[in-house]
Structure formats: structure tokens, C-alpha cells
N, C-alpha and C positions, 0 to 999 in steps of 0.2 A: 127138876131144878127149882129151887128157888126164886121166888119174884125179882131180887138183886141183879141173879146170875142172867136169868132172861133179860132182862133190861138192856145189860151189856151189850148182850150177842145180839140185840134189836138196834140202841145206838150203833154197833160196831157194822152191821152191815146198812144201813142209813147213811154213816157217815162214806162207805168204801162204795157204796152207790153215787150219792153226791160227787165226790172226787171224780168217780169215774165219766161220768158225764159232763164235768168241767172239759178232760181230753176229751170226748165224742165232740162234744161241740164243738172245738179247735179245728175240728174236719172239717166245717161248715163253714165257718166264720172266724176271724184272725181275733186272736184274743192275747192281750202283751201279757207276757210269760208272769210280771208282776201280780197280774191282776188275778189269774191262773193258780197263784201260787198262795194271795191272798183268800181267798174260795178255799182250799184245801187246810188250811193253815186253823179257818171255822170249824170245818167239817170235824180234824184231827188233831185239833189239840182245846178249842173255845167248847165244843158240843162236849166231851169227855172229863174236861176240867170242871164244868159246868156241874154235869151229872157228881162226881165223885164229893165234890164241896158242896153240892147244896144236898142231892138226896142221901150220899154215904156219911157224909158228917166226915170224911175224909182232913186231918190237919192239912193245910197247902203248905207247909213243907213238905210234906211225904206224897203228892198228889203227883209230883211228877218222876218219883221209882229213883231217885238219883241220888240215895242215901246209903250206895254201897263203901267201899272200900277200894280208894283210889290204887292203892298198893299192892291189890291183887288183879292187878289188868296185865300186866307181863305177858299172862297166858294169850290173851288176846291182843296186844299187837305183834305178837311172830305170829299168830293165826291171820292177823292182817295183812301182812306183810306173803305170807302163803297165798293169800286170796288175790292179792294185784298181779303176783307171779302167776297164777291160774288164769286170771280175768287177761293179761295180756300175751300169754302163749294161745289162750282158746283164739282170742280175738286172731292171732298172725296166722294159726291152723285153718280158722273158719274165713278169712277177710275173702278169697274170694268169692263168697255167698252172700257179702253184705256191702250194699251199694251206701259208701259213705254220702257221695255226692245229693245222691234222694232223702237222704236223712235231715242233710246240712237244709235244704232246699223246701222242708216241710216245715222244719225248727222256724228257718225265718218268715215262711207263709202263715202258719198257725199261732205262734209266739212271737213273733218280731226277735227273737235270737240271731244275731248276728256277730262277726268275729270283734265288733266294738262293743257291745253287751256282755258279750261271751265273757269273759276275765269275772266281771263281776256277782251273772250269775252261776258262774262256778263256784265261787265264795260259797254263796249260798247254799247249793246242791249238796258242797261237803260237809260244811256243817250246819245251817238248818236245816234242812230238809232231809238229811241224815237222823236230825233230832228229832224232828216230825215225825217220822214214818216208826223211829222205832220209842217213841214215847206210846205212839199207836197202835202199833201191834206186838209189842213184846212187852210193854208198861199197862197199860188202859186192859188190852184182852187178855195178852198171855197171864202177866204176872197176876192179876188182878181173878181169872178164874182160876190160876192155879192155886191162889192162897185161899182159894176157898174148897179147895176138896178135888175140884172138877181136874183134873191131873192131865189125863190120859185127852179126855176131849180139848184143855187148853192147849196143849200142842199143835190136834189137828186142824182145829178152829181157827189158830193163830195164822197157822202157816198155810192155810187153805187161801184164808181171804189175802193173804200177804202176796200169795203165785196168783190168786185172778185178777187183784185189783190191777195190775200193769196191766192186763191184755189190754186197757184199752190208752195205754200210752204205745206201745210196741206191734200192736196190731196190722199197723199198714205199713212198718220198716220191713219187719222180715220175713219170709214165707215159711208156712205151714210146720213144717220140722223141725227146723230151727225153734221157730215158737215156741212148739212141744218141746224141745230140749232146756229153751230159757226157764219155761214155766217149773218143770221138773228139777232146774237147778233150786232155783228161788223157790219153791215148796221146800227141796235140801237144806237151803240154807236157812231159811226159817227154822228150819226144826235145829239144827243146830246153835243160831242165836238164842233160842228159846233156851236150849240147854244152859248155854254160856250164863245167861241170865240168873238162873235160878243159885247161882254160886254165891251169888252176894245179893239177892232181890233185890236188884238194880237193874237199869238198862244201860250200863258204864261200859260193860266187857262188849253186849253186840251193836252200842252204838260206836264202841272202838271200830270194830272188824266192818260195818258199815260204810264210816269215814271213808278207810283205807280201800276198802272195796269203790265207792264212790271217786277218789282219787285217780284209782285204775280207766273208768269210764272217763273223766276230763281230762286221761293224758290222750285216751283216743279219739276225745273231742277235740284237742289240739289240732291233732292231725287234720281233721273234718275241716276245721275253720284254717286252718294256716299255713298247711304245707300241702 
């Protein structure tokens, strides 16, 4: 690999490091969800924009992958739209293996999340932090080693660090199997968003199906907080 290429995949696990340890330490000590969100926001979008404008000579219009073709996303919100139907059958199939109550209960010990925060940072989950994650791994690593040759390893790479970086958000919700079945989803759908991607070398089609996926997750957070 080229000096470039390695760079990347050295920022990109740096940064999925960092992140990850922002949640580890929420185990330890109560950190408001802001401030959580601010840490990661460095990590995965200031450290990568950084690299791409100052050492790629990268234009900042094109820095952030988001110069496809609004007109061909069709595909991807009925893909979206599939995804909340999956995310909220799994959920009623799986619910009783997953204690909402311990979740709601970590959220507001770790992050101060609570059903008066809740509204607002759901905002945010759908759409930045939606934006975040997949400027991150499907912009910065995917599209970024794919356009340089590396094809086959951008896939794996992408959707590797995409399925471990949660473990350490999801790690004390759910037990052992489950996990493995999450982690196996999310490596799926990574590699799928990746695909989606490469239709328009944008991140427009899998930050669509993301949204809508994220959507899925705040109406079962509804539930957590409010009924």
C-alpha cells in the first residue's frame, strides 16, 4: 500500500479508538451525551477533514463525498424504508431478550438522557450523527480507499471497523448472541451501504438508508422513555 492509503487506515483506526473510549468511559463516569458526541464529532469528522485538505490537497467541496446525484436516491429510501420494517419486526420478534428498562437507566446514568433531552437528541442521532458515522466510514475510508485501487480490502476495512466500533456502545445492553447477531448485522449492512455508495461516489444513498434505519431505533426509544 501506498503511504496515503496507510495513513488513512492508521487515522481511521485512531479515530474508532478514540470514539470508542469516549463510551468505555461513560461506564465509569457520567458524561452528558453533548459533550460525548462533541469528542466523537473531532475524532470523525475535524481529524479526517484535517488529513484530506491539508496532506491530500483534497478541494473542500469534495472533502465531504456529498457530490452525488440527488435524483438517484429512489433506490435507497425504499431500501430505507425496508430497513425500519426489518429494524422494528426484529425488535417485537427479539423484545423479549432485551430489557428496555436497563437501557433507559444506563442512558440517563452515563449520558444524562432522559425523556426531556430525549426529543432533541433524537434530532441529532437522525441526522448528524447519521452524517457523522457515515461521512466516516463510507466517505473518509470506504470511498476514499476504494478510489484508489484498494477495492476488495475497502469493503472489508470499512465494514469491519463499522461492526466493532459499536461494541463498545452496546456492549453492557445486550447478551453475548445477540451481540454476535447485531455485530453480523452491522458488518451486513456496511458492506451493503458501501455498495450503495459507489453508484454515485457519494455518501447521499447510505446516509439515506442510515437516517431511516436511525429513525427505526428513536421510535423504539420512544417506547423506552415514554410508554
Amino acid at each position: 500500500m501506498k503511504g496515503n492509503t496507510i495513513r488513512i487506515c492508521l487515522i481511521a483506526c485512531v479515530a474508532c479508538i478514540g470514539g470508542s473510549m469516549v463510551y468505555s468511559l461513560q461506564q465509569y463516569i457520567t458524561m452528558n451525551y453533548v459533550v460525548a458526541a462533541t469528542v466523537k464529532i473531532v475524532f470523525f469528522s475535524a481529524l479526517p477533514i484535517a488529513y484530506c485538505t491539508l496532506v491530500e490537497h483534497v478541494p473542500i467541496e469534495e472533502v465531504l463525498f456529498l457530490k452525488g446525484d440527488i435524483k438517484k436516491i429512489k433506490t435507497a429510501v425504499m431500501l430505507g424504508i425496508g430497513v425500519v420494517a426489518v429494524i422494528l419486526t426484529t425488535y417485537v420478534i427479539m423484545k423479549a431478550y432485551i430489557d428496555l428498562d436497563l437501557i433507559a437507566s444506563e442512558l440517563m446514568a452515563t449520558s444524562s438522557i432522559n425523556a426531556r433531552t430525549f426529543p432533541f437528541i433524537a434530532v441529532y442521532i437522525i441526522f448528524g450523527n447519521s452524517f457523522l458515522e457515515e461521512y466516516f466510514f463510507r466517505g473518509f475510508i470506504f470511498l476514499s480507499l476504494y478510489n484508489k485501487g484498494y477495492e476488495k480490502f475497502a469493503y472489508i476495512f470499512s465494514a469491519l471497523l463499522f461492526s466493532v466500533y459499536h461494541v463498545a456502545i452496546f456492549k453492557t445492553w445486550f447478551s453475548m448472541p445477540i451481540m454476535a447477531l447485531i455485530l453480523i448485522g452491522l458488518f451486513g449492512g456496511g458492506l451493503i451501504f458501501n455498495y450503495l455508495d459507489t453508484k454515485t461516489n457519494s455518501i447521499l444513498n447510505s446516509w439515506t438508508v442510515h437516517i431511516f434505519a436511525d429513525i427505526a431505533i428513536i421510535l423504539i426509544g420512544i417506547k423506552m422513555f415514554y410508554l
